[in-house]
TIGUDO-733102 format. One line per field, with one value per atom (N, C-alpha, C, CB): residue in three letters; chain; x, y, z. Coordinates in steps of 0.001 Angstrom, whole numbers, plus 500000, padded with zeros to 6 digits. Glycine has a CB too. Layout:
<nodes>
residu	(ALA:...)
chaine	(A:...)
east	(X:...)
north	(Y:...)
up	(Z:...)
</nodes>
This chain:
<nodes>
residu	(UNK:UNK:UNK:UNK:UNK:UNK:UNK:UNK:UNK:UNK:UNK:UNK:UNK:UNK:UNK:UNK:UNK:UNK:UNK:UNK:UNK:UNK:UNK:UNK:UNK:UNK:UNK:UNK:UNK:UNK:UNK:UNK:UNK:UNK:UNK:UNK:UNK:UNK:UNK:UNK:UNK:UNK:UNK:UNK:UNK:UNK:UNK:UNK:UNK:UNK:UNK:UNK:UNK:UNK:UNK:UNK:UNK:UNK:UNK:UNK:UNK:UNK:UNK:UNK:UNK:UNK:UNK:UNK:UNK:UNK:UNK:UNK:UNK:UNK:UNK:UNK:UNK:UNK:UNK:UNK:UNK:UNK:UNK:UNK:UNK:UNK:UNK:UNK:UNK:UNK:UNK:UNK:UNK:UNK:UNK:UNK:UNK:UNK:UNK:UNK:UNK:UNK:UNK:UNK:UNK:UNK:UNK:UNK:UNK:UNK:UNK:UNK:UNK:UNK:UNK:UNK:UNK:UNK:UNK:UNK:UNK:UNK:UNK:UNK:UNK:UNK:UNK:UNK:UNK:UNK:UNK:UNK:UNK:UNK:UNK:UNK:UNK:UNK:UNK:UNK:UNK:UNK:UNK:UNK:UNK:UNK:UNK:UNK:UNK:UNK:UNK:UNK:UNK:UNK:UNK:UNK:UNK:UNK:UNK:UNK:UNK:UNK:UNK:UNK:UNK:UNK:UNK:UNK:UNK:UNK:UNK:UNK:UNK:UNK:UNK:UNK:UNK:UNK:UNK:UNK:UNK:UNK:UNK:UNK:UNK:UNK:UNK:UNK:UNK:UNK:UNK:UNK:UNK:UNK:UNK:UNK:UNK:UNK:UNK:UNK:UNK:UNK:UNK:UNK:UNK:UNK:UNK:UNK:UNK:UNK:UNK:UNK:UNK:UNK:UNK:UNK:UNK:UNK:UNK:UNK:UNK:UNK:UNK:UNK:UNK:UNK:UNK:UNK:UNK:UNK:UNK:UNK:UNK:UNK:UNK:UNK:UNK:UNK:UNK:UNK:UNK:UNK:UNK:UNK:UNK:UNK:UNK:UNK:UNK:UNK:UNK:UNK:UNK:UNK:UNK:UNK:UNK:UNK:UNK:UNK:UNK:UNK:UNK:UNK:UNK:UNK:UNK:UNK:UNK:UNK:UNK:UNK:UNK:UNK:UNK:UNK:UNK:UNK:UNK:UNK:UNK:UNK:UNK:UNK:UNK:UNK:UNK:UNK:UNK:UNK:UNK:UNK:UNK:UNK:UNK:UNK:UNK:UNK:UNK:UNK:UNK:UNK:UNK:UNK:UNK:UNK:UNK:UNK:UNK:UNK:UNK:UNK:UNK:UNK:UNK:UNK:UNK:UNK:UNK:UNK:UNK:UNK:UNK:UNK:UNK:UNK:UNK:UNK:UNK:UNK:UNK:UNK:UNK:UNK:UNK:UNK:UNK:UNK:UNK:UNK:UNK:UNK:UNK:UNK:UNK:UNK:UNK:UNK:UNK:UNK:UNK:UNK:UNK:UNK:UNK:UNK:UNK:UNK:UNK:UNK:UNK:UNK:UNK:UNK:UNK:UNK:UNK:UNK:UNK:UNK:UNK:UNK:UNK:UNK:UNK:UNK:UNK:UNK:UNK:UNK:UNK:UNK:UNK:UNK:UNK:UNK:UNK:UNK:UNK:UNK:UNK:UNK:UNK:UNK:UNK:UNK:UNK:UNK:UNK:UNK:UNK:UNK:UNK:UNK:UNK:UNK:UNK:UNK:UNK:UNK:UNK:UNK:UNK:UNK:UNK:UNK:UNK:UNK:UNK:UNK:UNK:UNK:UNK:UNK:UNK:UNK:UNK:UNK:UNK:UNK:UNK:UNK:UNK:UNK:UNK:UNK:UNK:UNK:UNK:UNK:UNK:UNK:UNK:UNK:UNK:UNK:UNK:UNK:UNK:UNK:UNK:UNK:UNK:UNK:UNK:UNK:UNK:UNK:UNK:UNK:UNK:UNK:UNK:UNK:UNK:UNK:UNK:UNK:UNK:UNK:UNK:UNK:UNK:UNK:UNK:UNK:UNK:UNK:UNK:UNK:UNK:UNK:UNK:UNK:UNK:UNK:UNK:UNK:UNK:UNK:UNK:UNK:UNK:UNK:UNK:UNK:UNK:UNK:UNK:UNK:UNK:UNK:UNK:UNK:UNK:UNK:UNK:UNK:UNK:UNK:UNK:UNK:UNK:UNK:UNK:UNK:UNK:UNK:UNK:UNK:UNK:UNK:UNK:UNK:UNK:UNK:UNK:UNK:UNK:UNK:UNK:UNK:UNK:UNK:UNK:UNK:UNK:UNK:UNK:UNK:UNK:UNK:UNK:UNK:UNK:UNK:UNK:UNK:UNK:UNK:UNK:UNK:UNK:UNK:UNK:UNK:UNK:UNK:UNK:UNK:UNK:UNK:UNK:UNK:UNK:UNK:UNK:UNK:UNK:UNK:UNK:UNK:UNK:UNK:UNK:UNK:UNK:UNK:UNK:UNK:UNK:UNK:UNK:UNK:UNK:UNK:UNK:UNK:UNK:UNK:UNK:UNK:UNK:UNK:UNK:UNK:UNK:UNK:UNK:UNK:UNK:UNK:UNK:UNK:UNK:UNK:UNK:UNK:UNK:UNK:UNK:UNK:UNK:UNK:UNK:UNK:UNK:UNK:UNK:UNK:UNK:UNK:UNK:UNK:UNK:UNK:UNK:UNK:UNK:UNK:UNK:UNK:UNK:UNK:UNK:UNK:UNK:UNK:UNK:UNK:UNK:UNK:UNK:UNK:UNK:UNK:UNK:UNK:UNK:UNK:UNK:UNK:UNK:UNK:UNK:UNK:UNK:UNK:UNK:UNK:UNK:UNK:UNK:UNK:UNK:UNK:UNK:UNK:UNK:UNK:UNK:UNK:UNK:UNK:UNK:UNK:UNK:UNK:UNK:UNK:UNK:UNK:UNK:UNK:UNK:UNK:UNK:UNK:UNK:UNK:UNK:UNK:UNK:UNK:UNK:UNK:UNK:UNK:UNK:UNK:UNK:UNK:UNK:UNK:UNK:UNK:UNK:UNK:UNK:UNK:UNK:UNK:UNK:UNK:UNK:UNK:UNK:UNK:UNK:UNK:UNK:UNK:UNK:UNK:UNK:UNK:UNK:UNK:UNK:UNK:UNK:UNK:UNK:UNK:UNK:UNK:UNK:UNK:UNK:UNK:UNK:UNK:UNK:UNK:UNK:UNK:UNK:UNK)
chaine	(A:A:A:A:A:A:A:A:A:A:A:A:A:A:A:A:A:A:A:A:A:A:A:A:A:A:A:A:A:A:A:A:A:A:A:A:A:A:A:A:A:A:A:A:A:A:A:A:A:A:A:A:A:A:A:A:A:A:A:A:A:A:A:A:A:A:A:A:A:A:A:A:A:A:A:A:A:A:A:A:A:A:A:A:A:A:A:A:A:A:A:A:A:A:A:A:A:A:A:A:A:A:A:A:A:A:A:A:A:A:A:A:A:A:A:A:A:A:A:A:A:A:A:A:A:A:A:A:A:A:A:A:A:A:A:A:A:A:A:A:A:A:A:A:A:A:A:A:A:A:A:A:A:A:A:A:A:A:A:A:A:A:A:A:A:A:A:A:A:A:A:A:A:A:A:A:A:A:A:A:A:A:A:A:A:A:A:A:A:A:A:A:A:A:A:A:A:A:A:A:A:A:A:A:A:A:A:A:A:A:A:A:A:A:A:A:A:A:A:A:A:A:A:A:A:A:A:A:A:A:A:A:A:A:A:A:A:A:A:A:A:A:A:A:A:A:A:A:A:A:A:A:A:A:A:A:A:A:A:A:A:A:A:A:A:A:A:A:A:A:A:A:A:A:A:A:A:A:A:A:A:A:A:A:A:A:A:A:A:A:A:A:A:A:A:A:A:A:A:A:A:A:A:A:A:A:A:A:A:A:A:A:A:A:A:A:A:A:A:A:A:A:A:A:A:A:A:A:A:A:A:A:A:A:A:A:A:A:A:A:A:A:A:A:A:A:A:A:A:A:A:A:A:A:A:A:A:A:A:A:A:A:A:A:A:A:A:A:A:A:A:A:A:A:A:A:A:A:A:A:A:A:A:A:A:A:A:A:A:A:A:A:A:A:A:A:A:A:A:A:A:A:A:A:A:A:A:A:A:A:A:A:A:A:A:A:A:A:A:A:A:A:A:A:A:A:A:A:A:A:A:A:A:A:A:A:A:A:A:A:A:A:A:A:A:A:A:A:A:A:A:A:A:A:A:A:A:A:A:A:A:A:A:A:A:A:A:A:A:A:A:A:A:A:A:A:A:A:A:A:A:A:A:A:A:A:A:A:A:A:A:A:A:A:A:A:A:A:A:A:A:A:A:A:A:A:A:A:A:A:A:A:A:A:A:A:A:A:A:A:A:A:A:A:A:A:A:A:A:A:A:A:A:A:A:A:A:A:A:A:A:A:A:A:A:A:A:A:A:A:A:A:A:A:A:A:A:A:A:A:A:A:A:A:A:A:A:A:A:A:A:A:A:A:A:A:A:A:A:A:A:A:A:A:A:A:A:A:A:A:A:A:A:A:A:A:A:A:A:A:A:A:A:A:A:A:A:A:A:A:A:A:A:A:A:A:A:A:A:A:A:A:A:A:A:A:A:A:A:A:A:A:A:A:A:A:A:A:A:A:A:A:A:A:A:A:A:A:A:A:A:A:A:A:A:A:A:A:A:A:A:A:A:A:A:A:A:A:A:A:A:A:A:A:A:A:A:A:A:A:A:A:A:A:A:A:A:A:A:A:A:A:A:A:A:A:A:A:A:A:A:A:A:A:A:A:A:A:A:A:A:A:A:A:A:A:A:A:A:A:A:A:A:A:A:A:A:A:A:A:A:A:A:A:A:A:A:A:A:A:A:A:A:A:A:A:A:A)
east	(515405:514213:514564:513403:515788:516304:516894:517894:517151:517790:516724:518520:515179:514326:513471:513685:513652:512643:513783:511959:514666:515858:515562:517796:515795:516039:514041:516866:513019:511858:512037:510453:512702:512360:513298:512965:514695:515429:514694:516622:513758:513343:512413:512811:511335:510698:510916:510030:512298:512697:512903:513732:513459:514214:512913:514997:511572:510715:510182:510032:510220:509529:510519:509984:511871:512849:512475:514445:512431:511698:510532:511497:509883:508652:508300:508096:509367:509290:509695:510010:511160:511547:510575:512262:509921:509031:507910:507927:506740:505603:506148:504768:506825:507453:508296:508529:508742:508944:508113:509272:508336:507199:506653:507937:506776:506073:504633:506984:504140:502968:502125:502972:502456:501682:501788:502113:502531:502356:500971:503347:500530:498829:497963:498615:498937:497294:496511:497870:495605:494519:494069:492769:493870:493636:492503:494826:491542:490240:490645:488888:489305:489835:489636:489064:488900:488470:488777:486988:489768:489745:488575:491366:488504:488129:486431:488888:485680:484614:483839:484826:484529:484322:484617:486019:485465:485116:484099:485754:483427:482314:481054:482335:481002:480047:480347:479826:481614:481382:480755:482552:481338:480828:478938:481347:478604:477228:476317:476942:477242:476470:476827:476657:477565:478291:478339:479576:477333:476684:477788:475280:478389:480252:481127:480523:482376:483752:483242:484898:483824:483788:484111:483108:483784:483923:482570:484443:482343:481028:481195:480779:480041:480228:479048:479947:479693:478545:478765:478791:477531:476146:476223:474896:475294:475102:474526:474331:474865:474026:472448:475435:471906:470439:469339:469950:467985:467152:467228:465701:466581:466370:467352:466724:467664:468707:468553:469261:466805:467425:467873:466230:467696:468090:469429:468025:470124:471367:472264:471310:471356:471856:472434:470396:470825:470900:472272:469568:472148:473103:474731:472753:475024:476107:476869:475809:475773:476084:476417:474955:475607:475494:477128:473396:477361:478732:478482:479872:479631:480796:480174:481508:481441:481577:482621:481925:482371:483619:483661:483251:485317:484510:485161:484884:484751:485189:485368:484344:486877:486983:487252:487829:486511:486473:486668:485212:487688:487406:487163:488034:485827:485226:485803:483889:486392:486884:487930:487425:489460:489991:491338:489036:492722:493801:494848:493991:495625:496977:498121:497864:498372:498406:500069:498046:500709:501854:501823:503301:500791:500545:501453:498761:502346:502752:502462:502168:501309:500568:500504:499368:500389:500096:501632:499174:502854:504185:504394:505544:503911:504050:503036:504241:501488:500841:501586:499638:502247:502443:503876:502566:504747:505975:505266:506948:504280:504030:503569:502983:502803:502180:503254:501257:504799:505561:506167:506779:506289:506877:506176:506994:504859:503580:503891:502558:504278:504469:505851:504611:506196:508130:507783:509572:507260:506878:506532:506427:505184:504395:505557:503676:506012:507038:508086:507938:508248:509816:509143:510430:508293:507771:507190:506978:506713:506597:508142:506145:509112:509649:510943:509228:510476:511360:510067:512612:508986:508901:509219:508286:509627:510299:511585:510368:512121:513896:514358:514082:513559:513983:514542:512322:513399:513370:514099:511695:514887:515479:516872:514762:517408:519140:519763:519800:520688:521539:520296:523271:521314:520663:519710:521579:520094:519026:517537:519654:517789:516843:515741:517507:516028:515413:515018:515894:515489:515258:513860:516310:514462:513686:512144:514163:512061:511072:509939:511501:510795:510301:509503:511311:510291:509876:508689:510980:508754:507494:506601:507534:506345:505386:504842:506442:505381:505119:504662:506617:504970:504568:503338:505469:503178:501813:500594:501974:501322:500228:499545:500648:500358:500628:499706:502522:499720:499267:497653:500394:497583:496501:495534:496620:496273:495620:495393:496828:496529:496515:495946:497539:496256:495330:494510:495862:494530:492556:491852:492118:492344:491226:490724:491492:491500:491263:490224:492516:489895:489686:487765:490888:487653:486205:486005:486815:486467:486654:486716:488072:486047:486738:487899:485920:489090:490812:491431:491976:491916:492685:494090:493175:494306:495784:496752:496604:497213:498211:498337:498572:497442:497651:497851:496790:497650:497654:499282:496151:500130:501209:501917:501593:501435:502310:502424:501774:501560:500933:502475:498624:502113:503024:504475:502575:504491:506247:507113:506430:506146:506233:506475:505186:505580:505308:506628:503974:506912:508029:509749:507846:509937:510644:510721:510733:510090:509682:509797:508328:509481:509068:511055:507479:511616:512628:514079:512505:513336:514398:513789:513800:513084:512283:513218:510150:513322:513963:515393:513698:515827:517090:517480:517541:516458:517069:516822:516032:515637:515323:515957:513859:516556:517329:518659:517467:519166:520411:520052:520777:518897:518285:517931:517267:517084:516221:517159:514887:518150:519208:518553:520537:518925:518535:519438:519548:519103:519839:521019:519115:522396:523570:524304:523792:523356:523546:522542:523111:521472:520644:520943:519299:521670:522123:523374:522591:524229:525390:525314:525890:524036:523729:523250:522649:522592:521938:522691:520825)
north	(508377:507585:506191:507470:505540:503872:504598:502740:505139:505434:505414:506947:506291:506552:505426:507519:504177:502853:502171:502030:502173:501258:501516:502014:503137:503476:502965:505306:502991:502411:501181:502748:500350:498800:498341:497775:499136:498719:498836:499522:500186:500733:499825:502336:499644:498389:497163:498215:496627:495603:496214:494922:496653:497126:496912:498996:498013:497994:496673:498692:495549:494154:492975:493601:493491:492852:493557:493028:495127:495245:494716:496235:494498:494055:492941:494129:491905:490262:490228:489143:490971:491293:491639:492262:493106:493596:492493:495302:491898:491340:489624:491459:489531:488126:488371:487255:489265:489737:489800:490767:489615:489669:490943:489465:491573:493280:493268:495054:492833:492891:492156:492585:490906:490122:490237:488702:491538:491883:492484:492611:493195:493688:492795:495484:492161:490770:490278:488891:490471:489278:488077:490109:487179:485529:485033:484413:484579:484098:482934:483679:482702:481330:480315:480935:479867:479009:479614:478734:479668:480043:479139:479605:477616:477030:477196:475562:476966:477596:478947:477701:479954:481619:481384:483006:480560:480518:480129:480007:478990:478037:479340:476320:480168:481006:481811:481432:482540:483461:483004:483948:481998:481240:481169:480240:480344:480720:482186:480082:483170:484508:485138:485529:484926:485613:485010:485686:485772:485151:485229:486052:485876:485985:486595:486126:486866:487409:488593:487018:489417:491073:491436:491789:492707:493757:494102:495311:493396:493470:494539:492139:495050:496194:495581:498463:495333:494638:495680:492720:496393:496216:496793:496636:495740:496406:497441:495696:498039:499934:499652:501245:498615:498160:499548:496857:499633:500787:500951:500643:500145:500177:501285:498597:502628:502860:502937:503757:502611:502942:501451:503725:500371:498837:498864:497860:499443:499798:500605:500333:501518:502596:501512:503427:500439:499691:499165:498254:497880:497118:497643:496062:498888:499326:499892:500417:500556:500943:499551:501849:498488:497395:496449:495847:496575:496068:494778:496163:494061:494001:494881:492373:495774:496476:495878:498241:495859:494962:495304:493001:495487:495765:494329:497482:493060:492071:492333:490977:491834:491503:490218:492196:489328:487764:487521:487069:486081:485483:484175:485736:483859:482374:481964:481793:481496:480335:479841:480736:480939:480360:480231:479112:480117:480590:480110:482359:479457:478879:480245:477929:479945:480446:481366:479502:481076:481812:481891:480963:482080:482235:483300:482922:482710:483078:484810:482069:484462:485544:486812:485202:486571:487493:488889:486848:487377:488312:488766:487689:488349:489159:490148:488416:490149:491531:492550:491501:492026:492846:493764:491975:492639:493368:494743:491950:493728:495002:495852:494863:496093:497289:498126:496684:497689:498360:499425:497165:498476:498883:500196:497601:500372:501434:502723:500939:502554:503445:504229:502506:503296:504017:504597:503053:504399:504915:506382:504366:506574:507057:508623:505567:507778:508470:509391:507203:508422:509161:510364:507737:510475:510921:512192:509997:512175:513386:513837:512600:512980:513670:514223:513940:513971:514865:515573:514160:516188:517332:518527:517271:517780:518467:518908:517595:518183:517973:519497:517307:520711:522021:522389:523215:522344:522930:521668:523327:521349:520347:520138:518743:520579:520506:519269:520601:518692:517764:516240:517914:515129:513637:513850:512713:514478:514214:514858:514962:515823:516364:515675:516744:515215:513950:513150:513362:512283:511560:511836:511594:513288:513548:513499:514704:514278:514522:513299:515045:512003:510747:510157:509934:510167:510285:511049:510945:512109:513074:512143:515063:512230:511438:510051:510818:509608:508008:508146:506844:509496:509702:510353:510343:511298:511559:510812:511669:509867:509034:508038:508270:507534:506551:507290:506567:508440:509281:509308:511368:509310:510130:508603:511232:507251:506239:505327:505303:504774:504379:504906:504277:506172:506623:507340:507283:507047:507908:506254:509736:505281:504540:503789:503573:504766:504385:505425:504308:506710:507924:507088:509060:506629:506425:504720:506650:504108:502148:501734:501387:500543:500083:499192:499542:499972:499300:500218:499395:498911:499469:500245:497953:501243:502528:501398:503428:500257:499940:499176:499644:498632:497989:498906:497261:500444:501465:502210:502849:501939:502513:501383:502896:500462:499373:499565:498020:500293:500404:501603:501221:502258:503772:503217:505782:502760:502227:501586:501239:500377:499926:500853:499286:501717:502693:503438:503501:504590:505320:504455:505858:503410:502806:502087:502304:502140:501748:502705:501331:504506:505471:505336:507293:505590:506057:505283:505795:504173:502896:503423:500540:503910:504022:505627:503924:506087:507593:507380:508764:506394:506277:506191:505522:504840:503839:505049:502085:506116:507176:508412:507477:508811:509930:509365:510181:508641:507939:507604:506348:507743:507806:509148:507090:509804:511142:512058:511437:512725:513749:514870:513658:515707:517583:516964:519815:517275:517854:518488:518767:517722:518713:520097:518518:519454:520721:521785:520336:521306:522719:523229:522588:522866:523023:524165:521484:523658:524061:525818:522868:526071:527273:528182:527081:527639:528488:528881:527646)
up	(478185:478418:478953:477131:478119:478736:480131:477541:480484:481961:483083:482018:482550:483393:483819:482953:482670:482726:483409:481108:482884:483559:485431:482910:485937:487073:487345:487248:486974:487817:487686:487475:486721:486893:488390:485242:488265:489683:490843:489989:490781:492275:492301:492594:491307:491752:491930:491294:491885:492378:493625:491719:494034:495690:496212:496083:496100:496734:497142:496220:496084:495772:497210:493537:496994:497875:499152:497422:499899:501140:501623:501278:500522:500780:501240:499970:500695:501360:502402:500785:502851:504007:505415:503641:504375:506032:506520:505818:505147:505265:505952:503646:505570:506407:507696:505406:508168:509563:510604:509556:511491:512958:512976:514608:512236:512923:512384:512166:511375:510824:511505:509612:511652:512519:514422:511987:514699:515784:515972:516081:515345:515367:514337:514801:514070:513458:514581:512667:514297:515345:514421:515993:515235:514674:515244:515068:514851:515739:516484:514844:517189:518035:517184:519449:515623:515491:513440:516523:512923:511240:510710:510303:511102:510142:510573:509979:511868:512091:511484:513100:511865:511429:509456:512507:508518:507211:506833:506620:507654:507343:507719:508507:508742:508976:508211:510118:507523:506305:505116:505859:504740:504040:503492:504751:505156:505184:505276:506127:505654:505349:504154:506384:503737:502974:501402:503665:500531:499120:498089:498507:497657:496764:496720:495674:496570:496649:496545:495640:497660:497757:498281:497847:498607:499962:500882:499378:501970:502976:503885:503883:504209:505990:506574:505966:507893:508715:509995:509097:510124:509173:508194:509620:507348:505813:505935:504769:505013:504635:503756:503014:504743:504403:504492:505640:503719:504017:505454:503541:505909:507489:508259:508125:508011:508889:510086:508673:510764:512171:512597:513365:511693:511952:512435:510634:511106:510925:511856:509918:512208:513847:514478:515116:514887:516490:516164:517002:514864:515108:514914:514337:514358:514117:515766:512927:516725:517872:518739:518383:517922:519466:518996:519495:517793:517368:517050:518401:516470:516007:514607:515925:514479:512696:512175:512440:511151:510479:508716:510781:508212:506914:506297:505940:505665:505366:503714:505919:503585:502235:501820:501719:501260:500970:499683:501318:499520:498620:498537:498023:498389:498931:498291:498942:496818:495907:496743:494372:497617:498321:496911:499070:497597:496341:497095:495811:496391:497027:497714:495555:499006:499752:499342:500864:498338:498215:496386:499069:496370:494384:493519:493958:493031:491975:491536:491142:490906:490295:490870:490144:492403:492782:493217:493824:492972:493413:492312:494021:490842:489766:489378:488807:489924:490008:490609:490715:492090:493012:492399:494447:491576:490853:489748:489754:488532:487507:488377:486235:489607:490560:491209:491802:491162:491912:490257:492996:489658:488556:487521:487874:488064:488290:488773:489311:490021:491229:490790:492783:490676:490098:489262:489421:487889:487280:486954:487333:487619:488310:489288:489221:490362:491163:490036:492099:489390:488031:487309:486260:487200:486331:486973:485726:487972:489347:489223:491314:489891:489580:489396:489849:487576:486903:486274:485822:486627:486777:487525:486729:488567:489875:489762:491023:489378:488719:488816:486659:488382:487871:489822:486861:490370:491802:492418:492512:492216:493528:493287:493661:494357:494308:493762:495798:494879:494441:494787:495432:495146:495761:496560:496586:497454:498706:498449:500187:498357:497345:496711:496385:495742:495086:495509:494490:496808:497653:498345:498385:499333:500079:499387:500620:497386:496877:496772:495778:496783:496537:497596:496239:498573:500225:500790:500961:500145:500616:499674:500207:498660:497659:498738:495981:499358:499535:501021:499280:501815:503017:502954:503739:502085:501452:501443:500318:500174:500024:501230:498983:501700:503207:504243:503915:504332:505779:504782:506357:503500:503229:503290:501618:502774:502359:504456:500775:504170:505442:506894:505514:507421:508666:508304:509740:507011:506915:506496:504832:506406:506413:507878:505352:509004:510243:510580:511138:510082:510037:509671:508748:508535:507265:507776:504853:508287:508217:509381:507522:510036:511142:511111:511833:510414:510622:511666:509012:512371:513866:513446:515051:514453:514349:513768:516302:515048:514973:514054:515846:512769:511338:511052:510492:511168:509896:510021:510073:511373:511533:510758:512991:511301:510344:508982:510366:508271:506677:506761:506264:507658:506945:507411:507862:508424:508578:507646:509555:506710:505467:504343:505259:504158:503274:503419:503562:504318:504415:504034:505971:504695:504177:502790:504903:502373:500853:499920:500695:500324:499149:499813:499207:500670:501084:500075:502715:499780:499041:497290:499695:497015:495759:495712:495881:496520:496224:496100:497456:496876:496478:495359:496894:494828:493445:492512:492877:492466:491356:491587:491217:492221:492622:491780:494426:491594:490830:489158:491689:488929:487799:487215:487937:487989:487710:487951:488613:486736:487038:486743:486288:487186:486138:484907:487056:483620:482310:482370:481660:482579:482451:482356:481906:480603:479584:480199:477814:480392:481083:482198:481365:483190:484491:484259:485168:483161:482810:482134:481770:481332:480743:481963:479577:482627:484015:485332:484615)
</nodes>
């Protein structure tokens, strides 16, 4: 059990260390778009926009044929705001983002070494971890291009992140998550 918490607390460090790496690299903000005017367009969210949430413009008001016009005539957008506004490299949030990795490993370890029976040597394991995180990635990321108006090339970015991430998470738990010796050894 100390081996299996031990091997998710590492992978969720690794993951936590790619993660500063990729999100502070130029590739993410290669498909960012930036308005012409941040501080204008806050002041107009601001003014439309009544408290911290998740908006779709157009709103899913009765009116649907309102909703038709203005959804066909555009801009769609799905906005997620937080008017209070939060210091821009907070603390808090690299330690949500740690206990959330430390989740996933978790989560991942625990898949699998249920798996453990059917899966050969390292790679194996690897690969099992890998599939898990490409899974999820293909199912989360280009399907919310699929249901949302989020553009492809944020969502390749999501899975390029993603795959390299389950791929470093399979490593660190594949070195953790053994088959049982002794059970290996009788069979």
């Amino acid at each position: 059990m100390k081996r299996y918490v031990l091997g998710s607390l590492l992978a969720a460090a690794a993951m936590f260390v790619w993660g500063a790496v990729f999100w502070m690299s130029p590739i993410p903000m290669s498909v960012m778009k930036t308005s012409s005017d941040d501080a204008a367009l806050g002041q107009a969210l601001n003014s439309y926009i009544p408290e911290t949430g998740t908006y779709f413009v157009p709103g899913m008001s009765e009116d649907h044929a309102a909703m038709e016009r203005l959804h066909e005539a555009g801009p769609v957008a799905m906005i997620h705001i937080e008017r209070e506004g939060s210091p821009a490299m907070d603390p808090k949030v690299f330690i949500k983002g740690y206990i959330h990795l430390v989740g996933v490993a978790l989560l991942s370890g625990w898949l699998l070494s249920l798996a453990l029976p059917s899966l050969g040597g390292y790679a194996s394991r690897v690969g099992f971890v890998l599939l898990l995180g490409v899974t999820a990635s293909f199912a989360y990321d280009l399907g919310s291009t699929v249901w949302w108006p989020i553009q492809t090339g944020w969502a390749l970015v999501g899975v390029l992140y993603n795959v390299v991430n389950w791929t470093i998470a399979g490593l660190v738990l594949a070195a953790f998550f053994k088959p049982d010796s002794s059970a290996s050894a009788t069979t």
